[in-house]
KELUMDREN-940280 format. One record per residue: x negated, y, z negated of N, C-alpha, C in turn. Coordinates in steps of 0.1 Angstrom, whole numbers, plus 5000, padded with zeros to 4 digits. Layout:
REM KELUMDREN-940280
XYZXYZXYZ...
This chain:
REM KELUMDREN-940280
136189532121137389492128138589492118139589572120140689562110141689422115142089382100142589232102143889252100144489152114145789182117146789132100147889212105148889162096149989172098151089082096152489052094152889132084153889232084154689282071155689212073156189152062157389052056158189112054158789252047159589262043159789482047160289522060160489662057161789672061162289802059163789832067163289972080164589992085164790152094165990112094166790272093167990272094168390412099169490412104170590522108171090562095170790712089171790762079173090682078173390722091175190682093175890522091174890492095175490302088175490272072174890372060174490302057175590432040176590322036177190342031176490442010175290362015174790352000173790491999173490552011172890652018174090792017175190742022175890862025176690942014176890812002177890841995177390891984177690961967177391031963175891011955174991041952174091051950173790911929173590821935173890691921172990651917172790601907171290571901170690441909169590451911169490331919167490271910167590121913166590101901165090181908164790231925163890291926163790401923164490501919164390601913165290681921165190841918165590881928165090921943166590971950165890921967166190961975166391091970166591221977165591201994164391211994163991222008163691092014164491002011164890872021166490892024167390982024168891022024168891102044168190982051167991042065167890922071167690932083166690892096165690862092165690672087164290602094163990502104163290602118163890512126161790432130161990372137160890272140159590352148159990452149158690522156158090612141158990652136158190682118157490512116158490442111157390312108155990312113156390292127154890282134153590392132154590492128153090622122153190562110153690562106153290492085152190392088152290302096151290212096150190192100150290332114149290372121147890322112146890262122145690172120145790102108146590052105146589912095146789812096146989762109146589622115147789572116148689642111150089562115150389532131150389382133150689332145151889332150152889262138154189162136154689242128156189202127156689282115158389172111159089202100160089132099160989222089162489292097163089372096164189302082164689372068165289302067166889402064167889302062168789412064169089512048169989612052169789762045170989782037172189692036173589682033174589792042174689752054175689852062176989782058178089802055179189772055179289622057179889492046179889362048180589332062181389432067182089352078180989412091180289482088179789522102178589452102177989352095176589242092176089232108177289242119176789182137176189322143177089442135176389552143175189622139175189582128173489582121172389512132172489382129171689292139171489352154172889372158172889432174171889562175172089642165171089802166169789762164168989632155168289602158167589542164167789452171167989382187167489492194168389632192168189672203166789772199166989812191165089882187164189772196164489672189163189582192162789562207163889542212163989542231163089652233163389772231162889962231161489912234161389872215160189922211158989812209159589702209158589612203158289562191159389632182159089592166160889582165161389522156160189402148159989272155159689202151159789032158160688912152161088952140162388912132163088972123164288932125165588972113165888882104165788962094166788902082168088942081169188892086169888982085171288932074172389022070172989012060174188932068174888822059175988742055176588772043178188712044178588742031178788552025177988542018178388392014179188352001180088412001181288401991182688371999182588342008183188312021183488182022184688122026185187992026184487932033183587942050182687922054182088002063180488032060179988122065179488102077179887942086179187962094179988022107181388092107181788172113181088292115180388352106179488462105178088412116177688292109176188262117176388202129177988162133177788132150177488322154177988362155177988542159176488592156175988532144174488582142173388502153173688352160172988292164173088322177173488482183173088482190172488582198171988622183170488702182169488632182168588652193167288522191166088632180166288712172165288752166165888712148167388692144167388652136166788542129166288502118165288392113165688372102166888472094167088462080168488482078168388502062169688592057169188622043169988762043169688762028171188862022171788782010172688842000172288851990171889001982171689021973171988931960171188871951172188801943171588851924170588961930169889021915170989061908171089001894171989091881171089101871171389241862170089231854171489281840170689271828171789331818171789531817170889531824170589691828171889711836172589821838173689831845173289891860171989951856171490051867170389961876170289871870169389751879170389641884171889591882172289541888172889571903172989451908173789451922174589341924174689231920175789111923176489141913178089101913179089091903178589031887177888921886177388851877176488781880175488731869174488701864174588551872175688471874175688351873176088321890176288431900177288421915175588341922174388361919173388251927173788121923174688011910175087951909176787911915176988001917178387971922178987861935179587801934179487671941179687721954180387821958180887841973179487911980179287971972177688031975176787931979176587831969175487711971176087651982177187611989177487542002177287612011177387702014177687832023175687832025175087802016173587852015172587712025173687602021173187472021173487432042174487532041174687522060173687652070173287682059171887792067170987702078170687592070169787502079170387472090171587402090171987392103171487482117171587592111171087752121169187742121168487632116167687702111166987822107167887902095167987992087167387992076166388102069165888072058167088162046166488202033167388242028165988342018166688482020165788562014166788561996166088531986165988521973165888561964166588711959166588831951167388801937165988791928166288741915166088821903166288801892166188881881165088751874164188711867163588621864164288581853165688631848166388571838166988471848167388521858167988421867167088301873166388301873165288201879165088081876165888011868165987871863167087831877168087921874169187881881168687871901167887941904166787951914166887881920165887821907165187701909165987561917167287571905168287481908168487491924168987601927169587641940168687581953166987601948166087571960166487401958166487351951166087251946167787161952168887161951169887161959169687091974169287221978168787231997167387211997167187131997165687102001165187132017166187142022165887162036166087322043166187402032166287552036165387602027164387722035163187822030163787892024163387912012163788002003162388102001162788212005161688311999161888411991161088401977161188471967161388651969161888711971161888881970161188981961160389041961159589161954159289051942158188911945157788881939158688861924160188811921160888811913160888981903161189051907161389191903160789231888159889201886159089221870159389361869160189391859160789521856159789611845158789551834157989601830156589501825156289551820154689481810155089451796156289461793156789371773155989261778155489211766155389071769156788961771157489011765158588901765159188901777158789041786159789021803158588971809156988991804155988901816156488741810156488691803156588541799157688491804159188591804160588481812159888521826159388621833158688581849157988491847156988501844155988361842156588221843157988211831158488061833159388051846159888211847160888151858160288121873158988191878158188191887157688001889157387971873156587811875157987721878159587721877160487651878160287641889160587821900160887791913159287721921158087731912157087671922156987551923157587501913157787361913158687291924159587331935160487331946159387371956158987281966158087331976158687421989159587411985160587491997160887661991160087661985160287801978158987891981158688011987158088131993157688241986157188321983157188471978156888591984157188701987156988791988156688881983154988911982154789021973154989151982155989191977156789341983157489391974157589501972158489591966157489611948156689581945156089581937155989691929155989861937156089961926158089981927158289911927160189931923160889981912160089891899160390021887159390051882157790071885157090141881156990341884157790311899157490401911156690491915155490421910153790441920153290301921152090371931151690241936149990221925150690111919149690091907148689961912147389971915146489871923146289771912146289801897146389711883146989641883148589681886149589611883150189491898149489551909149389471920148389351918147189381915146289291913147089151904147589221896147989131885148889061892150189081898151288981900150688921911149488991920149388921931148288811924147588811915146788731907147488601902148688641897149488591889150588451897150588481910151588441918150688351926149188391931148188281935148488171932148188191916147888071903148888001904150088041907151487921905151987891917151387941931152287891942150587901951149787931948148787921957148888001971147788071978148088171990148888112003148988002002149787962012151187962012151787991998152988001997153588171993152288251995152788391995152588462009153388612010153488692020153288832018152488942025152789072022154089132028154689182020155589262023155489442018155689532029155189672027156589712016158089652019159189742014159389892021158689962031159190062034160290092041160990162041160390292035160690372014161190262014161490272000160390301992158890261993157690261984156990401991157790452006157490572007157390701998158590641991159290751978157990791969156590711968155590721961154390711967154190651976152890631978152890621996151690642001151590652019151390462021151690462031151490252039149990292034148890342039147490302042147290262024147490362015147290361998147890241997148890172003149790101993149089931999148889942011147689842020146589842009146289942006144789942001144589871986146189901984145889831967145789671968146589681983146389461983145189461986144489521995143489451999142389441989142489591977141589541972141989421960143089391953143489261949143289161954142889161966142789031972141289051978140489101976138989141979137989011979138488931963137288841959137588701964139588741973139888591977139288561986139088391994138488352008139088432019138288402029139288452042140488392044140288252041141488202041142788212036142288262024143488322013144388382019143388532026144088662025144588632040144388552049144588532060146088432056146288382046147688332047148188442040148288532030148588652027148988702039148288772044148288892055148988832068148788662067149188632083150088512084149188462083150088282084150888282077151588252072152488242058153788292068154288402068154988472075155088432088153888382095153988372106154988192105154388142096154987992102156387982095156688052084158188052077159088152082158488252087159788312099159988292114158888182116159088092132158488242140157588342139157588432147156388372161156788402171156388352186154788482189
């Protein structure tokens, strides 16, 4: 019997929304991305995933234009009505914003939204950053704007550099009353030892905040294959400090399409996760997701 699963973390998008798609060809930290420069729409997903037990799914957003964040949500709304997938959104805010909750009355009234997420990864690599600076997950207007998510009951998806990850920590630690879920497993950009050991410390600050999540997704990001070694490991690695009840699978497609098929890239978790209980892989694969994105 193949065992159901929740993916935590994919996109689909229209060429046309999506500014970072259309415009000239930029280095981006997955490589290059030439045959994702189209149409991905939710009936591809569902062949990608074809017989791999995916039940549930949770859409997150793609960066369409900061002002159009409601017509993002609305086009997916409307897949979902169609088609049945996904069963939640993450969808984008701009929280550098005097107050954001002008954005999230207009988001709340999407009943599939559950999240938000604002990129806030800066790396000293030029080609791996995306927020202005290293220090805007600390920035105070940000941290208030983050701290009124709860009100919406809203979690807050958490895209870090593990240099940043003290500061994280601070952030989860702030709002105690808003989910924070870690993104692509804090982005481990290689195997130096000195980039596995600042993940390592910055991974144990934020585990120490129990309001803090992970999503092992996006994992071949700067390897770009799908390496079942290097899965094993972080999914190994991330057990040990947050325990299976506080992690999630996330596919990342169609991004990890760039390298590897859904069934191969399934197959490296499952076998990483082979020697854990049922219970383990069952919060892995299911619960976990199911109770921190409220899915029905």
């Amino acid at each position: 019997m193949t065992q159901k699963l929740v993916d935590a973390h994919f996109h689909i998008w229209r060429r046309q929304d999506l500014p970072w798609l259309n415009g000239p060809m930029v280095p981006r930290i997955f490589g290059p991305y030439e045959p994702i420069r189209r149409d991905y729409p939710i009936e591809e997903l569902r062949a990608d995933q074809g017989g791999s037990g995916v039940e549930k799914a949770i859409y997150v957003q793609t960066n369409w234009a900061a002002e159009r964040y409601e017509d993002e949500v609305a086009w997916v709304e409307s897949v979902a009505r169609e088609s049945g997938f996904p069963q939640a959104i993450v969808a984008f805010a701009d929280l550098t914003v005097d107050d954001v909750r002008r954005q999230l009355d207009r988001l709340a009234a999407y009943k599939r939204v559950r999240g938000v997420r604002m990129q806030l990864h800066w790396h000293a690599n030029p080609r791996y950053r995306f927020a202005p600076s290293a220090t805007q997950v600390v920035d105070a207007q940000v941290s208030a704007n983050i701290g009124r998510l709860a009100e919406y009951g809203l979690s807050f998806d958490l895209q870090l550099f593990p240099g940043q990850m003290q500061d994280g920590a601070r952030l989860a630690e702030a709002h105690p009353e808003t989910r924070f879920i870690l993104v692509h497993a804090g982005m481990l950009t290689d195997a130096a030892p000195e980039t596995i050991a600042a993940w390592h410390a910055g991974l144990g600050a934020l585990a120490a905040q129990p309001n803090v999540y992970v999503k092992l997704s996006g994992l071949g990001t700067f390897s770009h294959r799908n390496d079942p070694g290097q899965i094993a490991r972080i999914v190994g690695d991330t057990i040990g400090l947050f325990g299976a009840e506080r992690l999630m699978f996330g596919s990342n497609f169609p991004i990890e399409k760039l390298w590897t098929s859904y069934s191969d890239l399934l197959g490296a978790y499952r076998e990483a996760l082979a020697a854990r209980t049922e219970q383990e892989q069952a919060d892995i694969f299911w619960n976990v997701a199911h109770r921190v994105y409220r899915l029905e």
